[in-house]
LUMPAZA-551569 format. One record per residue (C-alpha): residue number from 0; x, y, z. Coordinates in pm, whole numbers, always signed. Example, Ala and Ser with C-alpha at 12.3 -4.5 7.8 and 13.67 -1.06 7.14 Angstrom:
2
<atom i="0" east="+1230" north="-450" up="+780"/>
<atom i="1" east="+1367" north="-106" up="+714"/>
// end
This chain:
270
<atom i="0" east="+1920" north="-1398" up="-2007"/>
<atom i="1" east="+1547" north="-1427" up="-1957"/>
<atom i="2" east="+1334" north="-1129" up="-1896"/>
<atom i="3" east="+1070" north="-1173" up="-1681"/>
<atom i="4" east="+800" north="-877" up="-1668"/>
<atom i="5" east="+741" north="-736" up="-1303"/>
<atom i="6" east="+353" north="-611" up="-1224"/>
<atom i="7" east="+266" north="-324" up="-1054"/>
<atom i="8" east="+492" north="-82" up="-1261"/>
<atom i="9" east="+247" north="+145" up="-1334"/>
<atom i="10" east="+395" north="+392" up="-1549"/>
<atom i="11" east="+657" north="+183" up="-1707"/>
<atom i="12" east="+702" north="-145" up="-1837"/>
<atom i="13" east="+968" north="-327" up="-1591"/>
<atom i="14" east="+1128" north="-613" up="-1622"/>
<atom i="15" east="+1367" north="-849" up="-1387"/>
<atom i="16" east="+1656" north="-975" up="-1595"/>
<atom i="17" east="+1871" north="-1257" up="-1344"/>
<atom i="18" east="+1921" north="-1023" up="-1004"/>
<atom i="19" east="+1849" north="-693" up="-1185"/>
<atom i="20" east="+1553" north="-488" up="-1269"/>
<atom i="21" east="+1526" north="-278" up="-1605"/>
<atom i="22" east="+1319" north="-7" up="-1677"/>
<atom i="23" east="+1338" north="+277" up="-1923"/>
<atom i="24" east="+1585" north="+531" up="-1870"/>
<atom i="25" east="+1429" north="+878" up="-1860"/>
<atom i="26" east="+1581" north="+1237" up="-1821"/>
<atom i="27" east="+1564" north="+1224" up="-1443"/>
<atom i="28" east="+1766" north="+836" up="-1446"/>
<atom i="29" east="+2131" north="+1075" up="-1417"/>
<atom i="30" east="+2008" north="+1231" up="-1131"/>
<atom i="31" east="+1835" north="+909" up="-973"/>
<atom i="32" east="+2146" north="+741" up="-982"/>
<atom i="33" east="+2395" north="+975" up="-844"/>
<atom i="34" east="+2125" north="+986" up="-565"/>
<atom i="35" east="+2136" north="+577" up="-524"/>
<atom i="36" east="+2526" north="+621" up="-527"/>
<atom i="37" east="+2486" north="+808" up="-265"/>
<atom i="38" east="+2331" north="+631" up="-79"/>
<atom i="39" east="+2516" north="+328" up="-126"/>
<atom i="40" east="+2834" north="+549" up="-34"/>
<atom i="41" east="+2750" north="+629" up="+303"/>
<atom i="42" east="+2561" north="+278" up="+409"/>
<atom i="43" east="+2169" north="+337" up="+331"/>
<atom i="44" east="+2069" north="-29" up="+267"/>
<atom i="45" east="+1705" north="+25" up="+219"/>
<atom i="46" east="+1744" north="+103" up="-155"/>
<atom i="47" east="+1821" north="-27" up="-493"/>
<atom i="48" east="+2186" north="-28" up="-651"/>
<atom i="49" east="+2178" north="+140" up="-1009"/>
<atom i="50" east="+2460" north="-3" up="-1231"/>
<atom i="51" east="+2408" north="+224" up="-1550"/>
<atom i="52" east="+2215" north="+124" up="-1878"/>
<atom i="53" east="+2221" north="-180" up="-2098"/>
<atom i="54" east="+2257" north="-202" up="-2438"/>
<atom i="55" east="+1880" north="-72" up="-2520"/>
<atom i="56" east="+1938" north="+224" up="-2298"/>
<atom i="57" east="+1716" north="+52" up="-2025"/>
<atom i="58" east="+1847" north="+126" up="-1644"/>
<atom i="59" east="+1971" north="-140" up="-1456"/>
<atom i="60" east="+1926" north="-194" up="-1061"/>
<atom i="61" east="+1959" north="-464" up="-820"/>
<atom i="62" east="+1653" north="-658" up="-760"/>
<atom i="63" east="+1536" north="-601" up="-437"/>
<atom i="64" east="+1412" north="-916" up="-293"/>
<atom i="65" east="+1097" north="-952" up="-91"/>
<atom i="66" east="+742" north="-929" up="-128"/>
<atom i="67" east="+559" north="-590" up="-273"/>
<atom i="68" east="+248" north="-564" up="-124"/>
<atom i="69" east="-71" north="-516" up="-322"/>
<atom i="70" east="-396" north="-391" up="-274"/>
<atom i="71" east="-595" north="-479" up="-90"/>
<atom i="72" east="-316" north="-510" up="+159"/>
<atom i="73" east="-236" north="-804" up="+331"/>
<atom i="74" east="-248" north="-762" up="+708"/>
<atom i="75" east="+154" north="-766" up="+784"/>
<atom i="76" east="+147" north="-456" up="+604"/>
<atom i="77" east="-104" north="-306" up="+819"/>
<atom i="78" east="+33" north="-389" up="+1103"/>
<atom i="79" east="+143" north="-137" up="+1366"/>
<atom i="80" east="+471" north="-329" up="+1389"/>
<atom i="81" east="+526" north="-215" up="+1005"/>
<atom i="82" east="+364" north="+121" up="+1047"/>
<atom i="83" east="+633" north="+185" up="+1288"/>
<atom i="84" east="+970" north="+37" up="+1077"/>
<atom i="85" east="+823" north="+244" up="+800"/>
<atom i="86" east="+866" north="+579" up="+1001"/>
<atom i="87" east="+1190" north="+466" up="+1093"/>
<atom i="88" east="+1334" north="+394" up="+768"/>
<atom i="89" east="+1174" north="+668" up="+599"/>
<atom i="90" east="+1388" north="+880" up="+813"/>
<atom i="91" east="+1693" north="+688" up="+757"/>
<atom i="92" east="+1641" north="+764" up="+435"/>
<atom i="93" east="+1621" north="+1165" up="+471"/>
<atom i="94" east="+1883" north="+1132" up="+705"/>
<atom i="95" east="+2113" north="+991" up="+413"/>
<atom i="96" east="+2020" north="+1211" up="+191"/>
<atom i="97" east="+2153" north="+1536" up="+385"/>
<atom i="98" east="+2448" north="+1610" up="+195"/>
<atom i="99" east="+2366" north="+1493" up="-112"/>
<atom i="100" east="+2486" north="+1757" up="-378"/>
<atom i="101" east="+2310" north="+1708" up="-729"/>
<atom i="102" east="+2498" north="+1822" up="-1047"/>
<atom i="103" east="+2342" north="+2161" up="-1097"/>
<atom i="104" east="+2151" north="+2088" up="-1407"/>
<atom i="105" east="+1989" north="+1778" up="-1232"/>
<atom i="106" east="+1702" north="+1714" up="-1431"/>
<atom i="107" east="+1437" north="+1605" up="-1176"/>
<atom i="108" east="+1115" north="+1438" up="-1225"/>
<atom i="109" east="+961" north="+1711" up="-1006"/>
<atom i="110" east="+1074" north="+2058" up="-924"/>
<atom i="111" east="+1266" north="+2117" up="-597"/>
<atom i="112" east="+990" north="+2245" up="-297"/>
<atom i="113" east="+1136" north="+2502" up="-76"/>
<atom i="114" east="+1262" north="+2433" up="+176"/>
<atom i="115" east="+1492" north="+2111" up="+2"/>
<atom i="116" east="+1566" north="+1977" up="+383"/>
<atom i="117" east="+1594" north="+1639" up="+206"/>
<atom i="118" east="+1614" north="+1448" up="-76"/>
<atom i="119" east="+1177" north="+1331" up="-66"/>
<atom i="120" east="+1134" north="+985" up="-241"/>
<atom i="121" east="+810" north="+1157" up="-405"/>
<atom i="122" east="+626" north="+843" up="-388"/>
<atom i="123" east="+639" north="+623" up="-46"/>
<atom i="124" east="+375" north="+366" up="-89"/>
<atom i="125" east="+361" north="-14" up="+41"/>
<atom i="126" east="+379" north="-78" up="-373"/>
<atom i="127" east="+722" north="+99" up="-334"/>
<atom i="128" east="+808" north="-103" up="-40"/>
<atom i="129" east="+959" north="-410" up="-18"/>
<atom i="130" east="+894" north="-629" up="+284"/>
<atom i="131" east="+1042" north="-955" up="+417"/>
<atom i="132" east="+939" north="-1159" up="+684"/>
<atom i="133" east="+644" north="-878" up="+792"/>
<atom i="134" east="+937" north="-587" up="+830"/>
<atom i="135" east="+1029" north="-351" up="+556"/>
<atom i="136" east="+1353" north="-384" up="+474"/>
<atom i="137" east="+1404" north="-126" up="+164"/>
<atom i="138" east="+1216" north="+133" up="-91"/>
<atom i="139" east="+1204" north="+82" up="-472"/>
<atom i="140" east="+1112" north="+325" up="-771"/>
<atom i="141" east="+1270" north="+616" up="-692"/>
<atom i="142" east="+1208" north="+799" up="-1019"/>
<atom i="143" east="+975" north="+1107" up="-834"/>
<atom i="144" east="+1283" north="+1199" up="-621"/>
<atom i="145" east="+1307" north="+1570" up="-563"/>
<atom i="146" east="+1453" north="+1791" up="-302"/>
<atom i="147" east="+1170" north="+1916" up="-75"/>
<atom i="148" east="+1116" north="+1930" up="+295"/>
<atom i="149" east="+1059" north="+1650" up="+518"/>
<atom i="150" east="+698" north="+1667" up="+557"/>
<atom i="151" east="+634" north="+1627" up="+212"/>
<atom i="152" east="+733" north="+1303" up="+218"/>
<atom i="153" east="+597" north="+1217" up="+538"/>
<atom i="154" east="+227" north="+1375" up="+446"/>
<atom i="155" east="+178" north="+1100" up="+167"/>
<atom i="156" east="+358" north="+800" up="+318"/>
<atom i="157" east="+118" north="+863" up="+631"/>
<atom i="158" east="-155" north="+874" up="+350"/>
<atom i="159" east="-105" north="+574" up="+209"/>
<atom i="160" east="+90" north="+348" up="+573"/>
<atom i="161" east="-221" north="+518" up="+784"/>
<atom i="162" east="-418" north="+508" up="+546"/>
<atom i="163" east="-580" north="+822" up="+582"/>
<atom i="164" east="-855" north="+701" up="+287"/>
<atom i="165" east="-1210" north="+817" up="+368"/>
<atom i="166" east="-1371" north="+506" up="+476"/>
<atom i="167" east="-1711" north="+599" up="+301"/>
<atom i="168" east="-1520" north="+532" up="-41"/>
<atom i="169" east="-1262" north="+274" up="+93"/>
<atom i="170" east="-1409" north="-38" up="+330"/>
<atom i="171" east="-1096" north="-164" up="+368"/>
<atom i="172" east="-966" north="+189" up="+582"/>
<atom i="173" east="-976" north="+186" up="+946"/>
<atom i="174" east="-1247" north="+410" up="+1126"/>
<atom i="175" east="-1110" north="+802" up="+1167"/>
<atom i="176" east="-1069" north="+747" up="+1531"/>
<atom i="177" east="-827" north="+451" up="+1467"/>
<atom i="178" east="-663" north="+639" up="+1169"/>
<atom i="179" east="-553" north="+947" up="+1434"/>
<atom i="180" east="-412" north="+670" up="+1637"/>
<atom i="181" east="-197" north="+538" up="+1390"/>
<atom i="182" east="-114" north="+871" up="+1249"/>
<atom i="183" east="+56" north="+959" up="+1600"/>
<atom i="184" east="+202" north="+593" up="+1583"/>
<atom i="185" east="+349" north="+693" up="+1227"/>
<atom i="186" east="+475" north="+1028" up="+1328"/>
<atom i="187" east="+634" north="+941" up="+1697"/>
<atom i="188" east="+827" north="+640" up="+1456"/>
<atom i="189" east="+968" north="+917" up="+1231"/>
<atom i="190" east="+1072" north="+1141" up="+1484"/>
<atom i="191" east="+871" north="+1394" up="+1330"/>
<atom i="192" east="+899" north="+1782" up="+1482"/>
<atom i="193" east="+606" north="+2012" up="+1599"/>
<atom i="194" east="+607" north="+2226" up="+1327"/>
<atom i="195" east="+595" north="+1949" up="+1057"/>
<atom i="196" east="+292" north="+1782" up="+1279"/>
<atom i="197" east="+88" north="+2149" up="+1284"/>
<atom i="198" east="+110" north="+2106" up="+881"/>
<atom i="199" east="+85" north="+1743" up="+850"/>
<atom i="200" east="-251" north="+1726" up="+753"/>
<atom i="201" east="-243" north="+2024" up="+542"/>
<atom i="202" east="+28" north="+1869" up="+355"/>
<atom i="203" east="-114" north="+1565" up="+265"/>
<atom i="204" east="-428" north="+1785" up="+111"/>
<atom i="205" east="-177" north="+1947" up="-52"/>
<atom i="206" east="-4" north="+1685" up="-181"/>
<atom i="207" east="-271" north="+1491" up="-319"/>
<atom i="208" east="-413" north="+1772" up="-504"/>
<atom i="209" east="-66" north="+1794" up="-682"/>
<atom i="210" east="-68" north="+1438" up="-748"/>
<atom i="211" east="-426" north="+1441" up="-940"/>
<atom i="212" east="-325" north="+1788" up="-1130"/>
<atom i="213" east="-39" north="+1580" up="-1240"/>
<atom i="214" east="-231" north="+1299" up="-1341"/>
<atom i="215" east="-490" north="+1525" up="-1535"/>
<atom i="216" east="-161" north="+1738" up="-1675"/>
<atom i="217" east="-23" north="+1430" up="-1821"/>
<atom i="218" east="-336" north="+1284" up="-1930"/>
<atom i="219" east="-406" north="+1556" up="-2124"/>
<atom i="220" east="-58" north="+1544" up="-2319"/>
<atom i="221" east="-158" north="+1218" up="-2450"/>
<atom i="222" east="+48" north="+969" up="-2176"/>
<atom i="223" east="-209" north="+659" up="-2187"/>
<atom i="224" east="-136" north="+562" up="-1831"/>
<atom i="225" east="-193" north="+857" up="-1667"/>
<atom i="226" east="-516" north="+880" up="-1930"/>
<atom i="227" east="-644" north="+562" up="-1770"/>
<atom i="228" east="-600" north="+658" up="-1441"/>
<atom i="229" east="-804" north="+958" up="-1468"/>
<atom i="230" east="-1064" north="+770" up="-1675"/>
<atom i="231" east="-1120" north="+527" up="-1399"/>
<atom i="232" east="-1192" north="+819" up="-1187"/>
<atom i="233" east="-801" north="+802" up="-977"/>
<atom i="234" east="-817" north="+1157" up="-940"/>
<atom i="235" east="-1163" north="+1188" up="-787"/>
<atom i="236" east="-1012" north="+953" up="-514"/>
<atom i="237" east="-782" north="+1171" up="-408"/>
<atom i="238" east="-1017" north="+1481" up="-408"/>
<atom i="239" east="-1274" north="+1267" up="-188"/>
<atom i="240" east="-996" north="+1150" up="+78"/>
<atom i="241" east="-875" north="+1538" up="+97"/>
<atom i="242" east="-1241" north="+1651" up="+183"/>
<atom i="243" east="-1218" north="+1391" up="+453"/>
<atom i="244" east="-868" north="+1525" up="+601"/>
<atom i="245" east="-1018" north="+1816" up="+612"/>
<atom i="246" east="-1338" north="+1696" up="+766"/>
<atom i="247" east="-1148" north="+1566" up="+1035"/>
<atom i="248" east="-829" north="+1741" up="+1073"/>
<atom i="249" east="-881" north="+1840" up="+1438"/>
<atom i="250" east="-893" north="+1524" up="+1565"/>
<atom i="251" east="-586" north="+1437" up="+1324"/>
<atom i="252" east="-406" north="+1749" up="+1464"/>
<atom i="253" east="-502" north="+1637" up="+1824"/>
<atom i="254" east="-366" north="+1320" up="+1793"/>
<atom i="255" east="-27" north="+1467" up="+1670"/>
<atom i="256" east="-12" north="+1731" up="+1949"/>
<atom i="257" east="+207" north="+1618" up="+2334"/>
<atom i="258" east="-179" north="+1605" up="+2450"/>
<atom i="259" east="-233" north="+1329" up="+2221"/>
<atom i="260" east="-5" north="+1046" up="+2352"/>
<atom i="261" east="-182" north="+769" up="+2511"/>
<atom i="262" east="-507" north="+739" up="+2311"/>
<atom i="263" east="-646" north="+1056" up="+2424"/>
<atom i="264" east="-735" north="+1221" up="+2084"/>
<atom i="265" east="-1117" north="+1204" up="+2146"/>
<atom i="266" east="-1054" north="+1454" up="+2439"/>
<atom i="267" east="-863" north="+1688" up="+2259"/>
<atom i="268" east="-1060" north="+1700" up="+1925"/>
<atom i="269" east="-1235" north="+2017" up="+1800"/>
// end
């Protein structure tokens, strides 16, 4: 059949052949696809099939259909109405995950992060997101699955749903007052618990300083995607959105806290 090349892959060539996907199998694809199993095994529709490898070793999935959005965004993925079904299925999908027991010499694309509540998807974007009709229906690309705890997961996905981008560097972000609002919109819609919303912001610091040693880490061993990346300055991004978490992460924390609800986060910020 015809192969038709997918953008926004990144990392990897893909390619949709008919109603799959194909991508190169890696040593983490074992692992990735006993987790999609999984999945499939006790009703999580908001992800991929995987069906094994073809005959050049490539991994097949289901093709997800829908629209990916791109950058910059188009307003039903901005939305508060997709903010909030994001939460929601993001913890469906931890929720699924509980119970999941990897073969013990899984080979993961990241280490497991203490304490491995969940299964984290490692990467939840609106490029990993598939949308139809305004509502996301499922997650794609789940090849930076690890076992970690919830918040992990949450941090970044409220990074990049929120966004949480310093508007200075990024016109498109909304203003830090709105950004707290949505952050307690994005939280409340996850369900998330008091001691994950006290680290929330920490978190995401955390976990985007991880992301550009990564990028720098695999850069450096010669992998001409990450190399790009960094040479169009990717990394610097991230360090210039963690100065502004940290700039504002009282009013961040305020909106998160019970005294928070109702818009009141300008009240409570320190």
């Amino acid at each position: 059949m015809d192969e038709e090349e997918l953008t926004g892959g990144g990392v990897n060539r893909v390619v949709r052949v008919g109603g799959t996907v194909r991508r190169p199998a890696r040593r983490w694809t074992p692992v990735v696809h006993a987790l999609l199993g999984h999945l499939a095994a006790v009703g999580f529709g908001g992800a991929p099939r995987a069906h094994g490898c073809d005959g050049e070793g490539r991994e097949v999935l289901d093709f997800v259909p829908g629209e990916v959005p791109d950058y910059p965004l188009p307003s039903y993925a901005t939305a508060d109405e997709a903010l909030v079904a994001v939460g929601a299925l993001l913890r469906d999908y931890h929720d699924a995950t509980v119970g999941f027991a990897p073969a013990e010499d899984a080979g993961w694309y990241f280490p497991a992060r203490a304490p491995a509540e969940v299964v984290c998807h490692g990467d939840v974007a609106p490029y990993n997101c598939v949308f139809r009709e305004g509502r996301p229906v499922a997650f794609i690309d789940f090849d930076t699955a690890h076992p970690g705890p919830r918040v992990w997961d949450v941090a970044y996905a409220a990074y990049r749903f929120v966004p949480m981008h310093d508007p200075g560097r990024d016109g498109s972000a909304p203003g830090v007052e709105e950004q707290a609002r949505r952050l307690r919109v994005f939280a409340d819609a996850y369900g998330l618990g008091a001691a994950d919303r006290e680290v929330l912001v920490e978190t995401a610091r955390a976990r985007l300083e991880h992301l550009a040693a990564h990028m720098r880490a695999e850069a450096a061993a010669g992998h001409e995607a990450f190399a790009a990346h960094v040479a169009e300055g990717h990394d610097l991004l991230y360090f210039t959105d963690s100065a502004h978490m940290a700039r504002h992460e009282g009013l961040f924390l305020a909106a998160l806290s019970p005294e928070g609800r109702d818009g009141r986060v300008g009240m409570s910020a320190g």
